[in-house]
C-alpha positions, -999 to 999 in steps of 0.1 A, spaced: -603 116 -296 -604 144 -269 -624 148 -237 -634 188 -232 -653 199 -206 -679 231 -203 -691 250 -179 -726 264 -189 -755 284 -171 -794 279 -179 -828 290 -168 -846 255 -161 -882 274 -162 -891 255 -196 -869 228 -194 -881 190 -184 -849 184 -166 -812 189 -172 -814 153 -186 -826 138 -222 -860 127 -220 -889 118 -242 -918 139 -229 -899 177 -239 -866 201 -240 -839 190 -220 -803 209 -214 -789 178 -222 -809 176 -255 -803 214 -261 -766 209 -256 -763 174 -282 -784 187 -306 -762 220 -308 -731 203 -310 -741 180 -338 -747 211 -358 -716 226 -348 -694 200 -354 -711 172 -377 -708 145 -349 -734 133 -324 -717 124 -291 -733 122 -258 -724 149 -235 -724 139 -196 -739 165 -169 -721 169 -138 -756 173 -121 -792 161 -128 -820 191 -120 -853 184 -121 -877 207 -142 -878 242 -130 -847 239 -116 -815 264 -125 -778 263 -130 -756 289 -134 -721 268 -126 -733 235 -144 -704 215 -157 -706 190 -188 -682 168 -204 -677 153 -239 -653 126 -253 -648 138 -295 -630 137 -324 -635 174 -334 -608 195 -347 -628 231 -334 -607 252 -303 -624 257 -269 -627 290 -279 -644 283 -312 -668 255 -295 -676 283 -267 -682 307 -300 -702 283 -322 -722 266 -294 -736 301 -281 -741 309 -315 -765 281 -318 -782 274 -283 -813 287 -275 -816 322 -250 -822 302 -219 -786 281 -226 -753 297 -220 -718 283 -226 -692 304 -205 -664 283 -213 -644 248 -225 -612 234 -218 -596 207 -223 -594 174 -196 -576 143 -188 -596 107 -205 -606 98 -177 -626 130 -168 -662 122 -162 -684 155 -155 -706 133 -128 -680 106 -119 -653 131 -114 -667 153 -91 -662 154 -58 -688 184 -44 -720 202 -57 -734 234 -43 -767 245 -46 -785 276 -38 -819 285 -29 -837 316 -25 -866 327 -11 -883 364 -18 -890 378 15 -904 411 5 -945 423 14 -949 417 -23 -930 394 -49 -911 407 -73 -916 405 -109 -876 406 -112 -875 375 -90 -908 356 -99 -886 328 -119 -857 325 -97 -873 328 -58 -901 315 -37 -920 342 -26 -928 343 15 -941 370 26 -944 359 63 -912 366 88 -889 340 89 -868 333 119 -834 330 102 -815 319 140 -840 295 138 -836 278 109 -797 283 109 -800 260 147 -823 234 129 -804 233 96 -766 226 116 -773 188 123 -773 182 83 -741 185 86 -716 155 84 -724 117 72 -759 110 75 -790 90 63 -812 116 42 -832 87 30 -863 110 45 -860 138 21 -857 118 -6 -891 120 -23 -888 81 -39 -868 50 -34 -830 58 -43 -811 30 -61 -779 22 -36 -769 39 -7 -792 70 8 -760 82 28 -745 117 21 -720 138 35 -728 177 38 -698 200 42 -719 230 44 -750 248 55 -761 279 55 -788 309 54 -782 338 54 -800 377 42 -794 396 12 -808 421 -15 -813 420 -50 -825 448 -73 -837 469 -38 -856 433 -27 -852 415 3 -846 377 -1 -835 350 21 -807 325 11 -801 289 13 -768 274 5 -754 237 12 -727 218 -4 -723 181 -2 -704 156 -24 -735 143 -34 -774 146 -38 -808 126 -35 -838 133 -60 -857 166 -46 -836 160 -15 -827 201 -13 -860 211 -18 -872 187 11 -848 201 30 -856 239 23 -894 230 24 -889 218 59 -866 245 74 -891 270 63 -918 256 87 -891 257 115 -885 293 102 -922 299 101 -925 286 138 -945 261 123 -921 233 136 -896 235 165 -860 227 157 -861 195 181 -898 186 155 -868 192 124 -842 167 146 -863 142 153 -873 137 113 -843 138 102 -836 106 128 -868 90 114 -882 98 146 -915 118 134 -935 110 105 -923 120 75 -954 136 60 -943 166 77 -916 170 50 -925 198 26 -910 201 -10 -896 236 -18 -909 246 -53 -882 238 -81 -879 275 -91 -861 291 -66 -831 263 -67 -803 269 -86 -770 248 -88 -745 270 -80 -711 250 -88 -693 218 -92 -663 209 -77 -635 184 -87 -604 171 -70 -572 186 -77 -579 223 -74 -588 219 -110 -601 245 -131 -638 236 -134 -635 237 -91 -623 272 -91 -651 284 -116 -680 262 -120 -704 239 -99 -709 209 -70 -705 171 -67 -706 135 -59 -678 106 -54 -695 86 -29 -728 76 -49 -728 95 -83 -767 88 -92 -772 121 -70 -802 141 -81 -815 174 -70 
């Protein structure tokens, strides 16, 4: 037995989740069902991070324990060979035992972007919110700096979290770009580990402040459970994407794939 991890990209749009469930396609599914006919063996891959529907990841990192005799390179081959268009594996390697895609990981990063031209794009339609409405950037930058650190985000978690609701975010961050001639806004934060829908809350929110809809102190005083929390607003799923997980060591899938947990690893996002 061998334990190989992958780092893999997909587009979430028709996806239930990154997770196996019951009620439709899941990466996870995808990704099992693809090895079995690749290798003969059904073995249960673990995901570094749980998406939600809708949701995106183009740094996604998975891990298998398995008895197959196949290279990384002919796993990478023969599982691309098999997995459907909107499932890519970029590459595998080989990891200590112990390595745990979810339990391992000490960081995730996600990004989410927002279409801030008059009219939405057709190139961006799955991957970006459009707004169409000025957003006040300095704003929301102000408002988003006091996620930073250990804190509570039990409010922008949309249900009850099993264990601790603590987090710690090491980074925040908006910021302007383009894509194909298109002007879109940018939300990125890393943290070592996520609630269910807790960056969409968090987006969803910022966007009034960056709408003027809320003032930054309005944002503040939430976030310290001093306002009600039906203020929060969740970010639709499609413009998230998980942008890459990070493990301890400087290790290989830290350098080139996704983000993380250590503290609670039931993170969601």
């Amino acid at each position: 037995m061998r334990t190989v991890a992958l780092r893999l990209a997909y587009d979430g749009g028709d996806f239930v989740g990154s997770q196996w469930q019951t009620n439709g396609r899941s990466v996870q599914g995808e990704l099992e069902g693809a090895w079995q006919q690749l290798t003969g063996m059904r073995e249960r891959m673990m995901l570094a991070g749980r998406t939600d529907a809708g949701v995106h990841a183009c740094g996604q990192v998975a891990s298998i324990r398995s008895a197959t005799r196949l290279s990384c390179h002919e796993l990478v081959r023969g599982l691309n060979g098999i997995l459907p268009d909107d499932v890519a594996i970029y590459e595998a390697w080989p990891v200590d035992e112990g390595f745990h895609a979810r339990h391992t990981a000490i960081r995730r990063v996600y990004r989410y972007m927002v279409d801030a031209g008059v009219a939405p794009s057709p190139l961006l339609r799955r991957n970006a919110l459009h707004i169409s409405a000025p957003l006040d950037i300095e704003a929301m930058t102000g408002a988003a700096q006091g996620l930073l650190g250990m804190h509570d985000f039990a409010v922008f978690a949309d249900s009850p979290a099993e264990g601790s609701t603590v987090r710690r975010v090491d980074r925040v961050s908006w910021s302007r770009d383009e894509w194909w001639n298109h002007s879109v806004v940018v939300f990125e934060i890393a943290a070592n580990a996520f609630l269910r829908h807790m960056v969409r809350n968090i987006v969803g929110t910022l966007l009034l402040v960056g709408q003027h809809r809320i003032d930054a102190a309005r944002f503040a005083a939430l976030f310290a459970g001093q306002a009600p929390r039906h203020v929060v607003r969740l970010a639709p799923a499609h413009g998230l994407c998980l942008m890459m997980v990070e493990y301890p060591h400087g290790g290989r899938a830290a350098a080139e794939a996704s983000v993380a947990a250590r503290e609670d690893t039931r993170g969601w996002e």
